[in-house]
Structure formats: C-alpha cells, structure tokens
C-alpha positions as CSV (number, residue, x, y, z in Angstrom):
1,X,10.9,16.1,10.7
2,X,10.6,12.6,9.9
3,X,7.8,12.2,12.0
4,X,6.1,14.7,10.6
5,X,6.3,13.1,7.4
6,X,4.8,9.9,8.3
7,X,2.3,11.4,10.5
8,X,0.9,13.1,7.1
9,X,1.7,9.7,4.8
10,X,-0.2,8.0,7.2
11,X,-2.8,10.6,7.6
12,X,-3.1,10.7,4.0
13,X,-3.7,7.1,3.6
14,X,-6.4,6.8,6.1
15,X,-8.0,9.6,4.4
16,X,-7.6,8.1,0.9
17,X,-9.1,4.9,2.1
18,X,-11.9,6.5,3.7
19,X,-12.7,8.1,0.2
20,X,-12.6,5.4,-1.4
21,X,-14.9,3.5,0.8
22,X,-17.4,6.2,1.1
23,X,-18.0,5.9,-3.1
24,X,-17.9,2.0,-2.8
25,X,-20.9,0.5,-0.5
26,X,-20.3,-3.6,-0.7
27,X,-16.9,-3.7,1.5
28,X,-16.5,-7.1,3.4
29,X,-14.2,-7.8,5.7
30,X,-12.6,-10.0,3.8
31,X,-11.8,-7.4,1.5
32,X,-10.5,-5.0,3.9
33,X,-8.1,-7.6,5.8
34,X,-6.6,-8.3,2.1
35,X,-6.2,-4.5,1.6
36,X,-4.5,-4.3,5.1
37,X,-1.9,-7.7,4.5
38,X,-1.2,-6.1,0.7
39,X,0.2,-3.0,2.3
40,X,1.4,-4.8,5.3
41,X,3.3,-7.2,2.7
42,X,4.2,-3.6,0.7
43,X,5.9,-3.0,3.9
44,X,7.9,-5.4,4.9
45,X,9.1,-5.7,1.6
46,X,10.2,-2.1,1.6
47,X,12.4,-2.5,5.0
48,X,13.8,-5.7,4.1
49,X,15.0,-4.6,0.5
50,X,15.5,-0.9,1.8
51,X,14.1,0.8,-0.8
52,X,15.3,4.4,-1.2
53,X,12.0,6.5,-2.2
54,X,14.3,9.1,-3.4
55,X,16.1,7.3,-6.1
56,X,13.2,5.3,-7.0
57,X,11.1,8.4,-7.9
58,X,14.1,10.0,-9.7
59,X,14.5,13.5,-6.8
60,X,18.3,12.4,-6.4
C-alpha cells in the first residue's frame, strides 16, 4: 500500500507540473533545475528530520 501511495504522489506531481508549465511558456532550464534541487532539498530535509506527515497535518 505504500507504493501505491507514492506511485499517485508522484503521479500527481508530474501532473501538477505539467499544468503548470502548459499555462506558463518562458521556462528555462535554469528554472527547471532550481524547481528540481528545491524539492530535492524538500527531500532530503524530510528523511533526515523524519517528518511525520501525519502529525504535521493534524490526522493523528
């Protein structure tokens, strides 16, 4: 089940992206390799600090 739900987080971020980038014509790369290193950073951040989703939202 876990997979599941980071199959459709990640399904639902590419598709969020691609939205966004459909309305927006002037992308560079440069913009999109910042957009990639702030989430990459986002992640990394959330593993070292182990961040509980659930008690951060307030569904405990």
């Amino acid at each position: 089940m876990n997979k599941n739900i980071l199959l459709a987080v990640t399904s639902g971020t590419i598709a969020a992206a691609a939205l966004v980038l459909s309305f927006r014509s002037s992308v560079t790369a440069d913009s999109l390799i910042g957009f990639a290193s702030v989430l990459g950073l986002l992640g990394i951040a959330t593993l070292e600090y182990r961040i509980n989703w659930k008690r951060l939202l307030g569904l405990n």
